[in-house]
C-alpha positions in Angstrom: -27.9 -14.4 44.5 -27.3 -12.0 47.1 -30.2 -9.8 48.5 -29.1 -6.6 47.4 -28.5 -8.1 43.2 -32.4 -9.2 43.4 -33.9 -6.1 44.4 -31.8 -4.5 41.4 -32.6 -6.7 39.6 -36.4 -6.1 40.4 -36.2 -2.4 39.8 -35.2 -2.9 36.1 -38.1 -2.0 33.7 -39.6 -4.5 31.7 -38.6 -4.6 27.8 -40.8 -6.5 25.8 -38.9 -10.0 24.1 -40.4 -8.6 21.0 -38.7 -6.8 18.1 -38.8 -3.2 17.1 -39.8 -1.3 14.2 -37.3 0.5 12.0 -38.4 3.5 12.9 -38.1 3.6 16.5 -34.4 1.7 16.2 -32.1 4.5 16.8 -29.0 4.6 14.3 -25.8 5.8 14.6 -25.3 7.5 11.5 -25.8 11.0 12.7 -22.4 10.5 14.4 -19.0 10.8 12.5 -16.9 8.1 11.4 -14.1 7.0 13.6 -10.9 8.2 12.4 -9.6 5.0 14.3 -11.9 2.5 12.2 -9.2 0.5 10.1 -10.9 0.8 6.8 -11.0 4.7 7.2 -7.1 4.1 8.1 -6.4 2.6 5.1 -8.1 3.7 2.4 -5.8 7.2 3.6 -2.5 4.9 3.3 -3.5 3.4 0.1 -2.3 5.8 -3.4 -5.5 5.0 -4.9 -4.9 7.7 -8.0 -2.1 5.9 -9.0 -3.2 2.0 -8.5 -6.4 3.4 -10.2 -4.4 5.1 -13.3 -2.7 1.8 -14.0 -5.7 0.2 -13.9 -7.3 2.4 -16.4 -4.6 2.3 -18.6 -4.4 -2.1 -18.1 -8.1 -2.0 -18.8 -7.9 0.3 -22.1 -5.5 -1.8 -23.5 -7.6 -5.0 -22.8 -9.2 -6.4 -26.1 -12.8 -6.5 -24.5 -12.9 -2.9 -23.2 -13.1 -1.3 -19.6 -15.8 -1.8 -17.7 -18.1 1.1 -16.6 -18.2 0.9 -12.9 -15.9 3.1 -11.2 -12.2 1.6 -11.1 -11.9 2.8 -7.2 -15.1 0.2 -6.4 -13.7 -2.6 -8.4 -10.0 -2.2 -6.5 -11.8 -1.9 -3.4 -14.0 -4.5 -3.7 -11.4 -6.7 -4.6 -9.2 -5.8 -1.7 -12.6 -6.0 1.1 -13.4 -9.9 -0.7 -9.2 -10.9 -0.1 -8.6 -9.6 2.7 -11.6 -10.7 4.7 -11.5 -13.8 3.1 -14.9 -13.5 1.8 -17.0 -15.5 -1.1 -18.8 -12.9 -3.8 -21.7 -12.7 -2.6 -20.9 -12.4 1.0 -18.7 -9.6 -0.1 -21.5 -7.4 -1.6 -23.6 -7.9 1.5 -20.9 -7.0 3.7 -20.3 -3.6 1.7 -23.8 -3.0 1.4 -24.5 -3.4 5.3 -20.8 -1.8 6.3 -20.5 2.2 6.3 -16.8 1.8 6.3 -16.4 -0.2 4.0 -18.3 1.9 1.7 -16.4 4.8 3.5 -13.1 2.6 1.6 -14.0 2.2 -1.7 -14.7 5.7 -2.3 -18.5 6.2 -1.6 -19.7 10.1 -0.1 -21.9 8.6 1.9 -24.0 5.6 3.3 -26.1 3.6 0.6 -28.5 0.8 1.1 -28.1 -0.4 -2.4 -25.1 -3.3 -3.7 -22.1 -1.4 -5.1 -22.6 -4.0 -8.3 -24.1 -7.4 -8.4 -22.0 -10.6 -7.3 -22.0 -12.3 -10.6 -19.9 -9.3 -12.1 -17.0 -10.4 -10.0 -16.5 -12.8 -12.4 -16.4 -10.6 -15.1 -13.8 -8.4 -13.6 -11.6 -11.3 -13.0 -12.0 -12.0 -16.6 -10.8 -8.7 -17.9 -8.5 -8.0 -14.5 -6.2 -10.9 -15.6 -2.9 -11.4 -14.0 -1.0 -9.4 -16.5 -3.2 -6.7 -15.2 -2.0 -7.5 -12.3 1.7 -7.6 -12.6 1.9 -4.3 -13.8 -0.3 -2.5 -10.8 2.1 -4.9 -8.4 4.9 -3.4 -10.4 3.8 0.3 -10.2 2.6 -0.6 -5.9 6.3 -2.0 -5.7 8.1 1.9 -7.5 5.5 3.5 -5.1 6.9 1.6 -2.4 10.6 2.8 -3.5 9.7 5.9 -3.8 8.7 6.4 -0.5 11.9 5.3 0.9 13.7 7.3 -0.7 11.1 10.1 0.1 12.1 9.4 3.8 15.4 8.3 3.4 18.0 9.9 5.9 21.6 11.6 4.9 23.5 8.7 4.7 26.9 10.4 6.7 26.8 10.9 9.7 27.1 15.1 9.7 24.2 15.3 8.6 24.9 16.6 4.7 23.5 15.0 1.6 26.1 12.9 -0.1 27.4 14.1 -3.5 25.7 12.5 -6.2 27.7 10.7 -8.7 27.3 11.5 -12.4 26.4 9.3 -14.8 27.7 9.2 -18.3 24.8 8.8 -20.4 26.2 8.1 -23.5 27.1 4.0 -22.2 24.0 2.8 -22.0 25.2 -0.1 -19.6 25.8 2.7 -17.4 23.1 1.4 -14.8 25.1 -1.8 -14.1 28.6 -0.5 -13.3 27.4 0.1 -9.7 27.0 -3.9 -9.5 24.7 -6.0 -7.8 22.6 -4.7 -5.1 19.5 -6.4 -2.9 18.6 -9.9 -2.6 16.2 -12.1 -3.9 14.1 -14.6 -2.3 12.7 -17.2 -4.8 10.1 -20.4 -4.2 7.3 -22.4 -5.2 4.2 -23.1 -3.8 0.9 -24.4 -4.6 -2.6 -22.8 -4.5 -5.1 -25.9 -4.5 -8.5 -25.3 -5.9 -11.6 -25.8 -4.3 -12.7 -29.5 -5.6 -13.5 -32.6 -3.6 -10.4 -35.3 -3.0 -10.4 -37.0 -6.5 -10.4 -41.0 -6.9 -10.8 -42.7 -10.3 -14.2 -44.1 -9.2 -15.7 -40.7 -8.2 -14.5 -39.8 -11.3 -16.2 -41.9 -13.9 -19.1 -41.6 -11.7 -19.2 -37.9 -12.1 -18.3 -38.9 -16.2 -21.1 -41.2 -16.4 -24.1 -39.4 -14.8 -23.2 -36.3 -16.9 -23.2 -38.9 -20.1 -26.8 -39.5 -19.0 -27.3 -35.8 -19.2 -26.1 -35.3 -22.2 -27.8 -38.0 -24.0 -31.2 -36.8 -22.4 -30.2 -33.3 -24.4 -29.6 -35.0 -27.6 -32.3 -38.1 -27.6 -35.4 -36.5 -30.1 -38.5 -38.9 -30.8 -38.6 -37.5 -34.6 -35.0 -37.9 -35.3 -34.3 -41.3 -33.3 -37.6 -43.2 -32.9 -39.6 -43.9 -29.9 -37.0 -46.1 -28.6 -34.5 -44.6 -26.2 -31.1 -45.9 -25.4 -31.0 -47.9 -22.3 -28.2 -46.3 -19.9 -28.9 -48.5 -16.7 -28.1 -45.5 -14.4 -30.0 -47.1 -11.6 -28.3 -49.5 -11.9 -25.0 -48.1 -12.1 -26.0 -45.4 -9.0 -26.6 -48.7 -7.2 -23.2 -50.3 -7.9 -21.4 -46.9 -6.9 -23.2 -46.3 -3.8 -22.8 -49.9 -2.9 -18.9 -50.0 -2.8 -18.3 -46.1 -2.1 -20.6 -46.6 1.5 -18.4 -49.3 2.4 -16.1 -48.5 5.3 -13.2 -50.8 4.5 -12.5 -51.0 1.0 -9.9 -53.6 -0.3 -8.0 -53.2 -3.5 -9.9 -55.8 -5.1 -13.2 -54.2 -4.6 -12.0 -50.6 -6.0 -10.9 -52.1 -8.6 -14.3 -54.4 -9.5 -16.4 -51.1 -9.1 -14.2 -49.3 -11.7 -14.2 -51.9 -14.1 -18.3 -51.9 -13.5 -18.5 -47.9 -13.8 -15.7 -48.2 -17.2 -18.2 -50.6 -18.9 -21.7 -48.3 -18.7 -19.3 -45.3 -19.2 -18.1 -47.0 -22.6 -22.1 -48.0 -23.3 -23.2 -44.2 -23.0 -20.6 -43.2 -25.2 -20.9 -45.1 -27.7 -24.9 -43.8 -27.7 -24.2 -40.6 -27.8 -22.0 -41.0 -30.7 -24.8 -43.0 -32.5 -27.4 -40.1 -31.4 -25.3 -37.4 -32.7 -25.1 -38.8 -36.0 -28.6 -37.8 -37.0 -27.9 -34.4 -36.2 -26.4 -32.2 -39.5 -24.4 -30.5 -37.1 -23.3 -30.9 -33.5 -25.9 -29.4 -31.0 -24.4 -29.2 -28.4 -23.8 -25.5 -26.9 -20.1 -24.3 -25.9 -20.4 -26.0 -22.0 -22.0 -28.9 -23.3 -19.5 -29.9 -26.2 -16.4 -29.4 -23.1 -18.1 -31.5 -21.1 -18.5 -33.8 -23.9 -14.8 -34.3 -25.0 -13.4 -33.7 -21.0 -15.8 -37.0 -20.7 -14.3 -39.1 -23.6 -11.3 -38.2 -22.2 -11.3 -39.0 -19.0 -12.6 -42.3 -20.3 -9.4 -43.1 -22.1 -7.1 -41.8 -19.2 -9.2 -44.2 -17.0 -9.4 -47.2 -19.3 -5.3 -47.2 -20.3 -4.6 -46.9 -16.1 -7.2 -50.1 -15.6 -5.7 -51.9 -18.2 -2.0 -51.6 -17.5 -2.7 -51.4 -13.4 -0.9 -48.0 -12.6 -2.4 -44.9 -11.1 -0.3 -42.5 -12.9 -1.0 -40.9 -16.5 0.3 -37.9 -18.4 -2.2 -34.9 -17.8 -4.2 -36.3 -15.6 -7.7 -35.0 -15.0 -9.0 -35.3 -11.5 -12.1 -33.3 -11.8 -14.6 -33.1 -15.0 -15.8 -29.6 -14.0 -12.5 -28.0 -13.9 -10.1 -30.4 -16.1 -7.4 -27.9 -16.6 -6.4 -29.0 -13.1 -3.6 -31.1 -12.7 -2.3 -33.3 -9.5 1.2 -31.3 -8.4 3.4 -33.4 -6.1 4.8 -31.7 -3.1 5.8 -34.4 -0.7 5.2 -32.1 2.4 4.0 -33.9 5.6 0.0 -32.8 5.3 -0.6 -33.5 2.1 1.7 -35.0 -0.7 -0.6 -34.4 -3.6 -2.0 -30.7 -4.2 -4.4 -30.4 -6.8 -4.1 -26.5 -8.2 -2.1 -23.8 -10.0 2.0 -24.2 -9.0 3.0 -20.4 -8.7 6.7 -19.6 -8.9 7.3 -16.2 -6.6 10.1 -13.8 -5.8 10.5 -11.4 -2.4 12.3 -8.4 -2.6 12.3 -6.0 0.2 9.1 -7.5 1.4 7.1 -7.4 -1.9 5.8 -10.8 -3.8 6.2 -10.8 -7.2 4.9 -14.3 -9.4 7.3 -14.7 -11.9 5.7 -18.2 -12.9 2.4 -19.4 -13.1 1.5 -22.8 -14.7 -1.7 -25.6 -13.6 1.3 -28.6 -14.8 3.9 -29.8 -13.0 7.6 -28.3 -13.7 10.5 -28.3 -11.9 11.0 -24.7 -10.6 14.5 -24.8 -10.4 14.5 -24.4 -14.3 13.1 -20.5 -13.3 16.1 -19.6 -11.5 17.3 -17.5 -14.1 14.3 -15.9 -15.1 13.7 -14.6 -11.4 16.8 -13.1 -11.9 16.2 -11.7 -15.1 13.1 -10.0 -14.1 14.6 -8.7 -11.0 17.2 -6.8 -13.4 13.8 -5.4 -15.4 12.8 -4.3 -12.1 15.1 -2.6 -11.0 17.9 -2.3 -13.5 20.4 -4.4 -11.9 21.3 -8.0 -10.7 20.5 -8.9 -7.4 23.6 -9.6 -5.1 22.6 -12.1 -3.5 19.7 -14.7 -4.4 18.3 -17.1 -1.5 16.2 -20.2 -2.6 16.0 -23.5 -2.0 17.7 -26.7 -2.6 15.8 -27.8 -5.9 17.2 -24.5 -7.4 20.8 -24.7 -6.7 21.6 -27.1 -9.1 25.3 -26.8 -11.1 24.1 -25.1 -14.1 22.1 -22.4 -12.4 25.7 -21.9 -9.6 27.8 -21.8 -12.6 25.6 -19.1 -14.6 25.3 -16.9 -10.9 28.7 -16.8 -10.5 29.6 -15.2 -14.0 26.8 -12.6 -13.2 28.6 -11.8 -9.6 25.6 -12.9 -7.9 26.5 -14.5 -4.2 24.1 -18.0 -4.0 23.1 -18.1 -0.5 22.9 -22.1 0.1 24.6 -25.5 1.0 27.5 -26.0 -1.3 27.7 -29.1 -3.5 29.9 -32.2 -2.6 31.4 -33.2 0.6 31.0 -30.6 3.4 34.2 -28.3 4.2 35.6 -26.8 7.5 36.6 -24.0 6.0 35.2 -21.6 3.2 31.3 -22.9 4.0 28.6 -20.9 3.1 26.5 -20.6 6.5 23.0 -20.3 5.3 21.0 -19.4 8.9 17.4 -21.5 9.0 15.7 -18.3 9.5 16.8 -16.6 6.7 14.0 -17.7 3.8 11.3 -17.1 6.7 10.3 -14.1 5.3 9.4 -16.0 1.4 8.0 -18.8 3.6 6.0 -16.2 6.0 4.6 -15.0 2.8 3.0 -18.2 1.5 1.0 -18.6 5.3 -0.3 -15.3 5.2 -1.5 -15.5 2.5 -3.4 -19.2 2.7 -4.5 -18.3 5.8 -5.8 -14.8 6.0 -6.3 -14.4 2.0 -7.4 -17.5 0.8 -4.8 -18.8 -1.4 -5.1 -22.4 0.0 -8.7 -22.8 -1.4 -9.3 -21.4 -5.1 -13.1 -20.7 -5.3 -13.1 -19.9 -9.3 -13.4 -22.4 -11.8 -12.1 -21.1 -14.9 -8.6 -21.0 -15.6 -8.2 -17.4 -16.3 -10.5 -16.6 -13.5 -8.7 -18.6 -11.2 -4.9 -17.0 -12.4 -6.6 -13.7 -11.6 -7.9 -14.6 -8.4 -4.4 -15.6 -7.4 -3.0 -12.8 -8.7 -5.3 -10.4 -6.4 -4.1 -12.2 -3.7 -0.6 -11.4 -3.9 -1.6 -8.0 -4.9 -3.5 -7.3 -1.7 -0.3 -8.7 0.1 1.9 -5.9 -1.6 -0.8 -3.2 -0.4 -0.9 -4.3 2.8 2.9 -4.1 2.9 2.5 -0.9 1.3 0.3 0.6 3.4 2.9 -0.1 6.9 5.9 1.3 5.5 5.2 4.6 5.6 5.2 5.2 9.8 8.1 2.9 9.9 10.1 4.8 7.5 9.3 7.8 9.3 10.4 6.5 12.6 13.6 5.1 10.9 14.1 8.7 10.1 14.0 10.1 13.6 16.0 7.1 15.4 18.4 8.1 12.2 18.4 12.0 13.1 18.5 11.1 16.7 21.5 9.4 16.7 23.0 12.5 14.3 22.4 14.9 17.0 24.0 12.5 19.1 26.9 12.2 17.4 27.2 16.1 16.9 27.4 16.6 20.4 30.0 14.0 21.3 31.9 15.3 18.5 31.5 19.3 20.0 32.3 17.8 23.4 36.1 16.4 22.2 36.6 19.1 20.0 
């Protein structure tokens, strides 16, 4: 170190390693909030009278009631936990520690206390379900048209509003004789839940230990003697652990642990059947009795796949705590399983809309027409052109396009042509595809946290909503500075035109 650094550095007064008091740490909150902060930024961009009055109006018509905190802190909540990628809990902390953030969803000023407590997340995904949803997507998407046309230039060049043509208003197909207009960008994806890799062994492990659960709820010394049904689930823990440790596991060894795991499995049922039958009535509570017939189930599925050797069976559960999850086949190069919800969605102008949403397997080029269909209740008229993928331009749906004028943007079937091909670019179904990566990877949708189904439908859904306000929330500077390059170019043209004249 050079001389002159170490006598500076042995002028510098001594602070003690020690922490301070809250009362001599000096806060900022006697200072103003940054205009510049992004949460002040957006919580000015985003309508929230509007988002907040469909809300309202979703909530009223829910069966079980709206809720009593204030709609603005639910929304904005919801929006600070998706777009920070956050869990429930880490969200509340995060608005309870952050000024801005409280700034955001509509708080006068700084509180120490939790806007709500975590576990009510849960009970506003309940109520906030994706039909909910749609309809706020569906008002954020007329918000969004209104503001272009809000900012929408003359369309000639002088200047002058065009003449607006009248509309008779006695045909009430009247909307459609302008034709198709816009495009439509449909595909599939799949948001995977957050469970461990299934195998059938993990499985009936899982089935078998929460067996042993349940007949520890059910066994009573008055009812069923002193004698308690032998389960042998150290025995059985022993077994699993024994091949499951193994490094290299050979086919013949997988399948001599599930055979082991099927036969106490099968002994614990039948127990539990016996033990139930000195009960009057089942006493189980709601949880319990699911867990109950998910178990006996998964049994079956297990025992017909040992039995005829295949690894493939019709609804297929892959995880006893969440068994309305299915296995959804993709084929893609990271993973060629997906275990989650398959969600069907539609871009227009840069807005996500999920037009399908199911936790089985389908072929999403049976949906074609329903995109289209909705994109007429949208906006009152076909699209003109639709853009998908090659699963969904199959004969039927090319043959029912071209009677509703709409242009197909794909490969064309049979032998390829020199002339008269359709020259679909590779970047053109970017925008669908960008869509699906920002939302996995800044949102969350690649890891489901909720285990319910309708939970788990409305935390999907508040992802794609959050990816509408977002979009929302950027269009306004660039429509205004569409509108000057627009004007710009008027005056331009005015003065050539003066200059030749």
């Amino acid at each position: 170190m050079p001389k002159a650094s170490k006598i500076r550095a042995s002028k510098q007064p001594y602070q003690s390693p020690t922490q301070l008091t809250l009362g001599g740490f000096e806060t900022p909150f006697s200072q103003k909030l940054s205009q510049q902060n992004r949460w002040v930024k957006l919580s000015h961009l985003i309508p929230w009278d509007e988002i907040v009055g469909v809300y309202e109006k979703q909530m009223r018509n829910n069966v079980t009631g709206a809720s009593n905190i204030n709609p603005r802190v639910v929304l904005g909540s919801l929006m600070i936990k998706h777009m920070c990628n956050l869990s429930d809990e880490e969200t509340i902390l995060q608005i309870q520690e952050n000024m801005y953030m409280q700034y955001f969803i509509g708080y006068s000023s700084f509180s120490s206390e939790a806007p709500f407590d975590s576990s009510l997340f849960v009970e506003i995904r309940k109520r906030l379900g994706t039909e909910q949803i749609s309809a706020i997507n569906e008002r954020i998407y007329q918000l969004s048209q209104e503001r272009k046309d809000k900012y929408k230039p003359p369309s000639n060049a002088s200047g002058e509003e065009p003449i607006q043509e009248t509309k008779n208003d006695g045909d009430e197909t009247g909307i459609d004789e302008a034709g198709p207009e816009g495009r439509l960008l449909v595909d599939a994806t799949v948001s995977p839940q957050d469970i461990a890799y299934p195998t059938d062994l993990n499985i009936l492990n899982e089935s078998r230990e929460k067996s042993e659960v349940l007949i520890d709820r059910l066994f009573d010394i008055e009812l069923h003697g002193a004698l308690k049904p032998r389960t042998y689930r150290k025995k059985a823990r022993k077994l699993y652990l024994k091949t499951v440790q193994k490094k290299n596991k050979s086919n013949n060894t997988i399948r001599n642990a599930i055979g082991k795991q099927l036969r106490f499995l099968k002994r614990n049922i039948k127990h539990i059947n016996k033990l139930l039958d000195a009960y009057p009535m089942i006493p189980f509570d709601r949880k319990e009795y699911k867990y109950w017939l998910v178990i006996q189930e998964a049994y079956r599925q297990q025992q017909h796949m040992f039995v005829e050797r295949t690894h493939s069976v019709e609804h297929r559960i892959v995880s006893i705590h969440q068994p309305h999850v299915r296995p959804i086949v993709r084929g893609k190069e990271k993973a060629k399983v997906e275990f989650g919800a398959k969600v069907n969605v539609s871009l227009v102008n840069g807005f996500s809309f999920i037009d399908h949403l199911s936790w089985d397997a389908y072929n999403e080029g049976k949906l074609l027409l329903d995109s289209v269909e909705q994109y007429k209740r949208r906006h009152g008229f076909y699209p003109k052109e639709v853009l998908a993928d090659q699963i969904y331009c199959n004969r039927e749906n090319r043959k029912e396009l071209k009677l509703l004028g709409i242009r197909l943007l794909a490969k064309p079937l049979g032998r390829p042509s020199a002339v008269n091909r359709e020259h679909v670019r590779p970047g053109e179904r970017n925008p669908i595809e960008g869509k699906f990566g920002q939302a996995k990877t800044a949102y969350g949708l690649d890891k489901i946290r909720a285990r319910l189904i309708n939970t788990s439908e409305s935390w999907i859904a508040s992802i794609i909503m959050v990816l509408n306000l977002v979009k929302l929330t950027g269009q306004v500077p660039i429509a205004i500075f569409e509108k000057i390059i627009n004007l710009l170019f008027q005056s331009i043209y005015k003065r050539k035109a003066l200059l030749f004249q």
